[in-house]
KOLGURO-470334 format. One record per residue: x, y, z of N, C-alpha, C in turn; residue in one letter. Coordinates in steps of 0.02 Angstrom, whole numbers, plus 50000, padded with zeros to 5 digits. Atoms other than C-alpha are relative to their C-alpha. Layout:
N
XYZXYZXYZA/...
This chain:
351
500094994249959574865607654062500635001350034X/499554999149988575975608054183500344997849995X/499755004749992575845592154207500465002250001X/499794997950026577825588954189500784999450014X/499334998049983579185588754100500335000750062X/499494996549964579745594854228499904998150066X/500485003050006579115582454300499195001850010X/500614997149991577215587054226499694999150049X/500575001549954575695589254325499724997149959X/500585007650028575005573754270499784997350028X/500455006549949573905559054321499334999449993X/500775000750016572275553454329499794997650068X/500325002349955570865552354438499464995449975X/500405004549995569905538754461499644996149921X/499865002950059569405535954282500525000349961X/499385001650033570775528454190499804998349939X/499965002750077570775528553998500414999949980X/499775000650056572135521353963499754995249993X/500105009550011572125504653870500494996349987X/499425003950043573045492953792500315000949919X/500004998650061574095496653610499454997049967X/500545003250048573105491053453500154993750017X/499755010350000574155472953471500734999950049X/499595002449950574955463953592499545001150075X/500195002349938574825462553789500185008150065X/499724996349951575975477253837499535006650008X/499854992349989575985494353884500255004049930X/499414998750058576455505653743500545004949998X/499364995250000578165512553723499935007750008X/500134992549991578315532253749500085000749905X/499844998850072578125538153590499414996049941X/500305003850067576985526553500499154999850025X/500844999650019574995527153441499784992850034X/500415005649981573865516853549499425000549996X/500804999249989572055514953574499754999550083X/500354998449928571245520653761499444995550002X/500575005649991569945509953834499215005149990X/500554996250018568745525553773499885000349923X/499965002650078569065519953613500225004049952X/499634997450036570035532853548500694999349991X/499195001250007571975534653469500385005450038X/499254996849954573395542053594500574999250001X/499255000550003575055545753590500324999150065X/499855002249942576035537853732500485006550022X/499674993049954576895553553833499955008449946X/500154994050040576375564653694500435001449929X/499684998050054577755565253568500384995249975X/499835003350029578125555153439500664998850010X/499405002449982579885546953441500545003049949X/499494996050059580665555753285499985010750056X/499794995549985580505571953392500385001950048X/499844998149936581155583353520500864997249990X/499215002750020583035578853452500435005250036X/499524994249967584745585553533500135004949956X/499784992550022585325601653482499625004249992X/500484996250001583785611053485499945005350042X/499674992449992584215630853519500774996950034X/499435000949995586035623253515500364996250080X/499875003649934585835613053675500004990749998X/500015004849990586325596353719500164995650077X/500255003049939585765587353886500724999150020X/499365001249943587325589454032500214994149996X/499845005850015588435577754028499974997250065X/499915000949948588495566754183499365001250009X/500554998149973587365564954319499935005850018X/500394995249974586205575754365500245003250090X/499724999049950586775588254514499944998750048X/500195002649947586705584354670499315003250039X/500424997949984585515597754722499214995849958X/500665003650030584095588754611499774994650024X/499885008149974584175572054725499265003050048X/500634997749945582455572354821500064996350071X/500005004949927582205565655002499434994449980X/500705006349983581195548955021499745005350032X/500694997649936579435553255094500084997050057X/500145001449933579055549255251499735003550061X/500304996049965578275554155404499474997350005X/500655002749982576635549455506499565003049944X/500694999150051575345558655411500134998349920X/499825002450074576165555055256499834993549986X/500095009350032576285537455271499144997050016X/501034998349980574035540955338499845001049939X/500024997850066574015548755185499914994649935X/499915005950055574595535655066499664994050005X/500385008149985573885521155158499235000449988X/500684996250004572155530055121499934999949909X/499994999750079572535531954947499954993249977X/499785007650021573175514854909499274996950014X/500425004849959571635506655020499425002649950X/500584998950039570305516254906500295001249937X/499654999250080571335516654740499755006549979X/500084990549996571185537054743500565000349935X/499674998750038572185544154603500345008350010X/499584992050001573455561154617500495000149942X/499544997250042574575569954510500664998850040X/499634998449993575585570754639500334993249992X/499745006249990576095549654654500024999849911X/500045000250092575675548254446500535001549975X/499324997050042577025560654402500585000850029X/499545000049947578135555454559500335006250026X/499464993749986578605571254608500105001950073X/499574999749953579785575654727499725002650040X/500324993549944578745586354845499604995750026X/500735002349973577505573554891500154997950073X/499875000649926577995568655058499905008250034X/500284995749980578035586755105499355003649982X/500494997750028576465590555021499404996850028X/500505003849970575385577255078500265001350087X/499935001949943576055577355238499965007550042X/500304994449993575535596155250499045000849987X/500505000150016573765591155195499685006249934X/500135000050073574005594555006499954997649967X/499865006250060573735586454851499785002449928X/500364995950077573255590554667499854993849961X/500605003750037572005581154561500005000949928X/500114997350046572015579554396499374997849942X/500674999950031570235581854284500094999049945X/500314999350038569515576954145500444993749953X/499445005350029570735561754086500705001750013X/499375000949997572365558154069500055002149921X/499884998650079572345563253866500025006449970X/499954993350009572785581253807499904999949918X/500024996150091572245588453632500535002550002X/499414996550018573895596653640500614996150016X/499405003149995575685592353621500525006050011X/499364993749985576985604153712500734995849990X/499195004850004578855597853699500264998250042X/499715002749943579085598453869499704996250051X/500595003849959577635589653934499934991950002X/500085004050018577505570753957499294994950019X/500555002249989575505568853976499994997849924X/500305003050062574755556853831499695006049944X/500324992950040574075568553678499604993749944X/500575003750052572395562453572499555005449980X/500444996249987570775568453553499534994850009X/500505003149967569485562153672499374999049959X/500664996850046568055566653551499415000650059X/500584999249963567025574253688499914994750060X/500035004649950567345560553802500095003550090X/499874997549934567075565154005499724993750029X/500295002049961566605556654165499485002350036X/500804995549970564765562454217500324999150082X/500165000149921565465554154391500465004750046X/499424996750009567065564054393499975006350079X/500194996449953566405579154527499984996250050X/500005004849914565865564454657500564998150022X/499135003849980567465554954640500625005850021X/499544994949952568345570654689499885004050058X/500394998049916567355576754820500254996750042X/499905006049958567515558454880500854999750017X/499304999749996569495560954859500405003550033X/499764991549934569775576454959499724999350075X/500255001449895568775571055124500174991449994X/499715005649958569475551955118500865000750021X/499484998449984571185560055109500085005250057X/499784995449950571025575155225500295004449999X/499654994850036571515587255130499815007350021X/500144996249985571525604755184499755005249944X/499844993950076571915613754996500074995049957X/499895004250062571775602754838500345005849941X/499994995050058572425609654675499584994949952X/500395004350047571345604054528500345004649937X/499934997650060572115605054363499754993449960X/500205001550055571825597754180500274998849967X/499864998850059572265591654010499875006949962X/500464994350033571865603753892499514994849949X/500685003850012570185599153811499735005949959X/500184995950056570075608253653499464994749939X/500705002550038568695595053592499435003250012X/500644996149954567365604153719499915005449973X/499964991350012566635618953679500045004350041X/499654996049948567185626753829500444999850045X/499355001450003568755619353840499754995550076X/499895004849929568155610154016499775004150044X/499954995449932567725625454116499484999450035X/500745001449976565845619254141500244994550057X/499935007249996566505602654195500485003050075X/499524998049951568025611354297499575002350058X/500294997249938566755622054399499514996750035X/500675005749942565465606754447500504997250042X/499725005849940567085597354525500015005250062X/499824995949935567555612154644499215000850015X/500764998749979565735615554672499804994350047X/500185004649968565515597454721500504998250060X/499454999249953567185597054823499595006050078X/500414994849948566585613054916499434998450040X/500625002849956564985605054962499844995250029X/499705005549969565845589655024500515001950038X/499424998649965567225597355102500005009950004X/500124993549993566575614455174500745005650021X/499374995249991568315619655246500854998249953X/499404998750033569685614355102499865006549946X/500034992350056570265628455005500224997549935X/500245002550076570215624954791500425004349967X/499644997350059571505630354677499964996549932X/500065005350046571145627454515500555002349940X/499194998550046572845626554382499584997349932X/500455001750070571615627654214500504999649937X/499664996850085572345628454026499705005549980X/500034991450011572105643453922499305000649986X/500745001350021570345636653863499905004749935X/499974998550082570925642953670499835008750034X/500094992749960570845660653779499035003249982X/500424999150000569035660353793499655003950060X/500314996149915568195674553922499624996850028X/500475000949984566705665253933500454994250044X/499595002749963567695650953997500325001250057X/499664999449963568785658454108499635002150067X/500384997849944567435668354208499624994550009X/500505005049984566355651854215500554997650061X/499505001449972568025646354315500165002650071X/499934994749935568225662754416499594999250035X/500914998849965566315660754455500014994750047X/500065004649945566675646154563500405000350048X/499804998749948567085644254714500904998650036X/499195001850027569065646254707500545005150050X/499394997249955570455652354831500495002749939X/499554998850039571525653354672500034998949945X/500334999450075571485655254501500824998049984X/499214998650033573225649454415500044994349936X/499725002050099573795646954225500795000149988X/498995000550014575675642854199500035003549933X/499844993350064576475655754055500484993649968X/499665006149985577685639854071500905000849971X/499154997050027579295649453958500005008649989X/500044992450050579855665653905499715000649933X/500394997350029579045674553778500464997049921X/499615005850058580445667753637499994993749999X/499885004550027580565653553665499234994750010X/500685002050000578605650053684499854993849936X/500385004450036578265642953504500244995149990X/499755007849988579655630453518499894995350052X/500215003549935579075624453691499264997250011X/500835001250004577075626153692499814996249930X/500415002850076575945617653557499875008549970X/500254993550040575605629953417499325004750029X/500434994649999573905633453485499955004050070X/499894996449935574675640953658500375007849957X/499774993550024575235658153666500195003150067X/499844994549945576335670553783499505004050013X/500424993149962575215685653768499034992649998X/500795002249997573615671953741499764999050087X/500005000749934574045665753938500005005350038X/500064994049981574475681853991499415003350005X/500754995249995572655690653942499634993250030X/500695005349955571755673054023500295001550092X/499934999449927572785677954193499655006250022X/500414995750005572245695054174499415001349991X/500665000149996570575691654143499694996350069X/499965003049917570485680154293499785005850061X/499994993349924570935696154412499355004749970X/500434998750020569785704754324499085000650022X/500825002150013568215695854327499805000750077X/500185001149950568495693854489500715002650065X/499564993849971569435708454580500684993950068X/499695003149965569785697454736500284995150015X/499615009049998570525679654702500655003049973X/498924999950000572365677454700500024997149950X/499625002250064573225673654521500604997150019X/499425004050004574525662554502500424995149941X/499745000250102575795658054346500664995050032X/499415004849990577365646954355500365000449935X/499395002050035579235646554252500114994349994X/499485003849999580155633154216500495001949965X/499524997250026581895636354175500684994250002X/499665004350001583195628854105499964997549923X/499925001750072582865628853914500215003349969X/499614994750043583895640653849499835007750016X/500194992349972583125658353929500775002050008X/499354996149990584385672253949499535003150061X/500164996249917584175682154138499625003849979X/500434993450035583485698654046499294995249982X/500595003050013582205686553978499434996250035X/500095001649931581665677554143499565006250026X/500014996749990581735694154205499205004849975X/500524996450064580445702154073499584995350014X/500455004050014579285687454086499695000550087X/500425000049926578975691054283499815006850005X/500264991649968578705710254274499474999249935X/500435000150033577445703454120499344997550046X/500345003549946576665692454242499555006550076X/500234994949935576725707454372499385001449950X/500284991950022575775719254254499354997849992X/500695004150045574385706554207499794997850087X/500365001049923574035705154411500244996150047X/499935007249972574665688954433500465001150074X/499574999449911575215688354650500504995450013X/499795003849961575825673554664500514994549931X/499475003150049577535663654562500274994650023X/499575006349991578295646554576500614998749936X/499705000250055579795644254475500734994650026X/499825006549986580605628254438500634997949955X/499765004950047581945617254356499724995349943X/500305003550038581445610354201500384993949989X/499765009350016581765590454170499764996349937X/500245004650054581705580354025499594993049991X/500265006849997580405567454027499954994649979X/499795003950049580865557153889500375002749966X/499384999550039582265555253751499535004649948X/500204997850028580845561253641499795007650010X/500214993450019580525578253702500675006150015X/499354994550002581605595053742500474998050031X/499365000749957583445592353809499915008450045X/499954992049959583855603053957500715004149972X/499684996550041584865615753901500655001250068X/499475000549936585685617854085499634999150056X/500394999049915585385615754275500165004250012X/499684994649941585285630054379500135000350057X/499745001549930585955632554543499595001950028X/500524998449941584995633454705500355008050003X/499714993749993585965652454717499515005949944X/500204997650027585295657254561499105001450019X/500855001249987583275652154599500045004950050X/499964996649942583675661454760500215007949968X/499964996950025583895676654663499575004049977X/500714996950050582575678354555499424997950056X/500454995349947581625676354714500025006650048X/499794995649972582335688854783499725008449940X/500614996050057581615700554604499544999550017X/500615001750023580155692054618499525005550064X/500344999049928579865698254789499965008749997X/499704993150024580675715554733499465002849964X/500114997150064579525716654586499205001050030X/500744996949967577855715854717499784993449983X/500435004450004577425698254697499874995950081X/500175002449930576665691054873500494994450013X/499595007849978577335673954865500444998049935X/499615003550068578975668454738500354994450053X/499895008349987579145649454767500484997849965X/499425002950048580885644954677500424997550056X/499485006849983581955629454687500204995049940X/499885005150061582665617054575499464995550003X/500525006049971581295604254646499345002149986X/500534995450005579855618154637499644998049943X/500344999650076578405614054540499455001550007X/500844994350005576595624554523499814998850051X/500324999349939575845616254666500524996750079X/499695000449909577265615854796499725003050044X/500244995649954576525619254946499615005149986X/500204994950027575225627354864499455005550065X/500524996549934574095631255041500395005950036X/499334994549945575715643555105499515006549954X/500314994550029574545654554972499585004250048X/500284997749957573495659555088500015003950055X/499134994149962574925666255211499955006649965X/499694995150043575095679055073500665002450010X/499184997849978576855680655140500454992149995X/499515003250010578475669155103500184996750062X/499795003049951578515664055284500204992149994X/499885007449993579195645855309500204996349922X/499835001550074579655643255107500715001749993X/
């Protein structure tokens, strides 16, 4: 999903399937076929080890370290370190500690966090993604809704985000499953607000409005590249205009919830193209944009093609803002659910 690359929105809650390879004791390498303790076969970060090679659209990963602007702060801070010691003490699970990402100190320590449903194992394989890729065969946790209810009021969370694998075994990609957790959240935790960051659900209506139909501050689907360079980035069965008509259907179904989509950049896009992919975004409803640095999560998947400067991000918020979108969230660091409760603001204040 977003998981990511960059670094994904990954992680798992509370049930953990992974397992151990077929043989031996370890862990298995990125890249190589194991077996989950649900008894199915998974690929360790999603992509085999023969892929995702340099030179791919004529790019090969910066030389040198990484710029200085990309360096995160340690966390820290009282509620933060409330936060964590809460987590740790009930073995809670986030995306945000899972896929280490740089925001979590200010995120938690704002009383945010994002959750991620339905396993740790994606039917799909994007290039830039480094969540596990299998197929569950239908595999869920019936307990899955409690344990996140239970996860949002032992943490203290004001705004969760809840995203997903994608879960193209289901026949409704997860969206049944998606709308009992917020349902059960909501009725455990009457005043956090529920963003939920779904997949495209194979662009199913019925799906998406089962989604809208719950009880949701925010509806958001990452587009995740420009419109070229989509089929080298997404799995084959993603799609520019497929994401596009599931955001648009979103606003749709349900006039008044806020949409929300996310870039990453940094794989070869040209400006014009960037450009074109947020006044697509406008036209399809979507209010609200985060747009990020993309990172390579392993040797096995896309090289970055370049870093961009904090000047530039500051730019294209400056369009974004131009082009009528409420809130554009860009930074090199920026990822879908930075600070995702400032939504609510409907204004850029304090970002």
């Amino acid at each position: 999903m977003e998981a990511h690359g960059r670094p994904c929105e990954n992680g798992r809650l509370m049930s953990d399937v992974h397992g151990k390879p077929e043989s031996g004791d370890t862990r298995p390498k990125s890249g190589e076929k194991y077996r989950t303790a649900a008894g199915f076969t998974a690929i360790k970060n999603g992509m085999k080890a023969q892929a995702g090679r340099e030179g791919w659209q004529g790019a090969v990963a910066p030389a040198g370290a990484k710029p200085p602007w990309l360096r995160a702060r340690m966390p820290g801070g009282g509620h933060y370190a409330e936060v964590r010691a809460t987590v740790h003490e009930h073995r809670l699970s986030t995306v945000c500690e899972e896929s280490m990402c740089p925001n979590i100190g200010e995120c938690w320590g704002n009383g945010t966090a994002t959750i991620m449903l339905m396993g740790s194992v994606c039917t799909r394989a994007c290039r830039f993604c480094a969540v596990d890729t299998g197929n569950p065969n239908g595999w869920l946790d019936p307990m899955e809704p409690a344990h996140a209810a239970r996860t949002v009021r032992l943490m203290g969370l004001r705004y969760v985000v809840l995203t997903s694998v994608d879960r193209d075994d289901l026949a409704d990609g997860g969206a049944s499953h998606f709308a009992a957790c917020i349902a059960a959240i909501r009725a455990d935790n009457p005043e956090t607000a529920v963003e939920a960051l779904t997949p495209d659900f194979a662009g199913s209506e019925a799906s998406v409005r089962t989604v809208v139909a719950a009880d949701l501050a925010v509806f958001a689907h990452n587009i995740e590249t420009v419109r070229r360079l989509t089929p080298a980035v997404r799995d084959p069965r993603a799609g520019y205009e497929q994401s596009l008509a599931v955001l648009r259907l979103a606003r749709e179904a349900r006039p008044g919830i806020l949409t929300k989509s996310s870039l990453m950049l940094g794989l070869g896009e040209e400006r014009a193209e960037i450009e074109q992919a947020m006044r697509d975004l406008r036209a399809a409803g979507v209010e609200l944009l985060t747009l990020g640095q993309y990172l390579r999560p392993t040797a096995n998947h896309l090289p970055v093609h370049r870093y961009l400067h904090p000047d530039e991000f500051r730019a294209l918020r400056d369009l974004g803002l131009e082009l009528g979108f409420l809130e554009v969230v860009a930074g090199p660091l920026v990822r879908s659910s930075y600070r995702a409760e400032r939504a609510l603001d409907r204004n850029n204040a304090g970002l």
